[in-house]
C-alpha positions, 0 to 999 in steps of 0.5 A, spaced: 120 756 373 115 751 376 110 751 369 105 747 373 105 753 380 105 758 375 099 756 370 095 754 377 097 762 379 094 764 372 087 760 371 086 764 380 088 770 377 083 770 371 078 766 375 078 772 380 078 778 376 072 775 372 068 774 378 069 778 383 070 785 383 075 789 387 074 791 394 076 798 393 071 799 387 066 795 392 066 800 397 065 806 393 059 804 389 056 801 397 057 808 399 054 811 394 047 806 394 046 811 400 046 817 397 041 816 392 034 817 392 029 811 395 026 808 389 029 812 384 033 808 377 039 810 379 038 807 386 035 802 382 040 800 378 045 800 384 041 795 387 042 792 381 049 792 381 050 789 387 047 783 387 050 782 381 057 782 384 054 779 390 050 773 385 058 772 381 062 772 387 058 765 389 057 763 383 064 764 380 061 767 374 063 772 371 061 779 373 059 781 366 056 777 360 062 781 356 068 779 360 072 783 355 079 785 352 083 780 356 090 785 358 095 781 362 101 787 366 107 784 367 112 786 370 119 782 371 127 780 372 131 782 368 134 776 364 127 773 365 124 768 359 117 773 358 117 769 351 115 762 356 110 767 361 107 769 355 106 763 352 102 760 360 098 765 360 095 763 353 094 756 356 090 759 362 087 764 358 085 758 353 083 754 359 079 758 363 075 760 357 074 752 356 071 753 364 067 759 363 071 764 366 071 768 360 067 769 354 070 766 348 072 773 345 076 774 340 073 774 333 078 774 327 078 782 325 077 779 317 073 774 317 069 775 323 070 767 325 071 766 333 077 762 335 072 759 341 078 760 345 080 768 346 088 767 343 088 769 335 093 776 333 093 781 339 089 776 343 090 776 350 094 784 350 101 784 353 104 790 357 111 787 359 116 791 364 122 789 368 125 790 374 132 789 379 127 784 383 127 777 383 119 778 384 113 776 378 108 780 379 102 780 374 096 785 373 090 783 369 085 788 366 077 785 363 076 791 359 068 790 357 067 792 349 062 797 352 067 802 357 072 800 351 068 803 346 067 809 350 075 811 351 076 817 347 083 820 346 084 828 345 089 833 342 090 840 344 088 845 343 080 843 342 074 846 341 069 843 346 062 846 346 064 852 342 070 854 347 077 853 345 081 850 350 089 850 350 095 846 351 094 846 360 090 843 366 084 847 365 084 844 357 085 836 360 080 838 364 075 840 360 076 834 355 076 829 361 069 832 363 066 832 355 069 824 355 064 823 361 059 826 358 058 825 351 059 817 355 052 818 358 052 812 362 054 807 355 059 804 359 056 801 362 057 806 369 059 808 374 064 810 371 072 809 373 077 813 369 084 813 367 087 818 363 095 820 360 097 827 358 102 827 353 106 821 351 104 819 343 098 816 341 098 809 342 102 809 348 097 814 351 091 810 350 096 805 353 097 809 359 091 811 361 088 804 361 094 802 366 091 808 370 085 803 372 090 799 376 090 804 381 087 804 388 082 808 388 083 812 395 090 813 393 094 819 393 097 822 386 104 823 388 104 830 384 099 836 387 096 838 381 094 832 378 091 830 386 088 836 385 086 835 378 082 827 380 079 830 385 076 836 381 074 831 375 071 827 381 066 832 384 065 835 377 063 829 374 058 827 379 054 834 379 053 832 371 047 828 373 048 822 369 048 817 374 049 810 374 047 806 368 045 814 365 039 814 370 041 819 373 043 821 380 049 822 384 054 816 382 057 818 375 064 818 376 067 813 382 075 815 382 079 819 376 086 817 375 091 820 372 098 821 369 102 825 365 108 822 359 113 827 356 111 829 349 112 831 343 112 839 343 107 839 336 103 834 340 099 834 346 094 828 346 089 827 352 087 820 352 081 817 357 080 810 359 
């Protein structure tokens, strides 16, 4: 492995991801600046949304004061030494934070101290993967404290708003749909969502927010999920919460959603 080539990959990759948002999510959110009234918050607020890009992409700083959890994706050859990768993604992570690409962010969980570097147990988080390719690719997710917050995991059967709902589609619809609603804007919306249906707890949490890597014009390869997104997407932007809660027409920019075997006791739906 060339250290140095890698490292310079690594400190791109967080520079980028800190300080400019992705296309596809751009072009979702300039499309629905038009739909929203003239002079109104949520027209506002969108207003708001894209300078900010616009002001982070030629600056290089940060989109967001809170540059978030910091969640490497990798996936890698078999026999490939992870231990090595993960140890220069923590020097990137290290330097990058010394640069002011990310906040420091990582605050010991006892004591309250920040370890001014965002390394400490837990910090950055590592999703590793291998694959028969001779290919590297690595995923990066800023994930802010404040859509974090508002992650919400679901166990079927529920009972939302005084009606029980069971253990199928309509019932992960009903908990997808009260996720974005009890949110109300807090995290920091619009919002884009990644769900898992199934798998155990900490792995559906997991899932979901993988989910996020997706494009959001993609197609879910299984109908009834494709279905599902796009019912939860014209759904979710007729509960007029809006962008930021101001109300409006752009609550939900995309809904992706995948599904993991379960136990038969269980059937978690967790919401990214």
């Amino acid at each position: 492995m060339n250290t140095a080539r890698f490292h310079a990959h690594l400190l791109e990759l967080i520079r980028r991801t800190s300080a400019f948002l992705p296309p596809d999510v751009s072009e979702v959110i300039d499309a629905h600046r038009a739909l929203e009234q003239a002079g109104s918050k949520a027209n506002l607020a969108l207003e708001l949304v894209a300078q900010n890009i616009g002001l982070a992409k030629r600056h290089s700083a940060p989109i967001c004061q809170d540059t978030g959890t910091i969640g490497f994706f990798i996936t890698t050859p078999v026999g490939f030494d992870q231990i090595e990768l993960e140890e220069l993604c923590e020097e990137a992570v290290a330097e990058a934070t010394a640069k002011g690409y990310l906040r420091q962010n990582s605050v010991d969980s006892v004591t309250g101290h920040n370890t001014g570097n965002n390394l400490g147990p837990g910090s950055p988080i590592f999703h590793f993967h291998q694959h028969r390719a001779d290919t590297v690719d690595i995923r990066l997710v800023l994930k802010g404290g404040g859509c974090e917050n508002m992650s919400a995991q679901y166990s079927l059967p529920a009972t939302l708003e005084g009606k029980r709902f069971d253990r199928d589609l309509e019932g992960v619809r009903s908990c997808i749909l009260d996720a974005v609603w009890q949110a109300q804007g807090k995290g920091c919306g619009p919002g884009f969502l990644g769900v898992c249906v199934g798998s155990d707890r900490a792995g559906g949490y997991s899932v979901a927010k993988e989910q996020l890597l997706r494009l959001c014009d993609d197609t879910n390869p299984d109908p009834r999920l494709a279905e599902l997104e796009a019912r939860i997407l014209d759904e979710a932007n007729q509960l007029d919460i809006g962008p930021m809660g101001f109300s409006g027409k752009l609550t939900v920019g995309s809904c992706k959603i995948t599904a993991n075997n379960r136990l038969p006791a269980s059937f978690f739906v967790s919401v990214a």
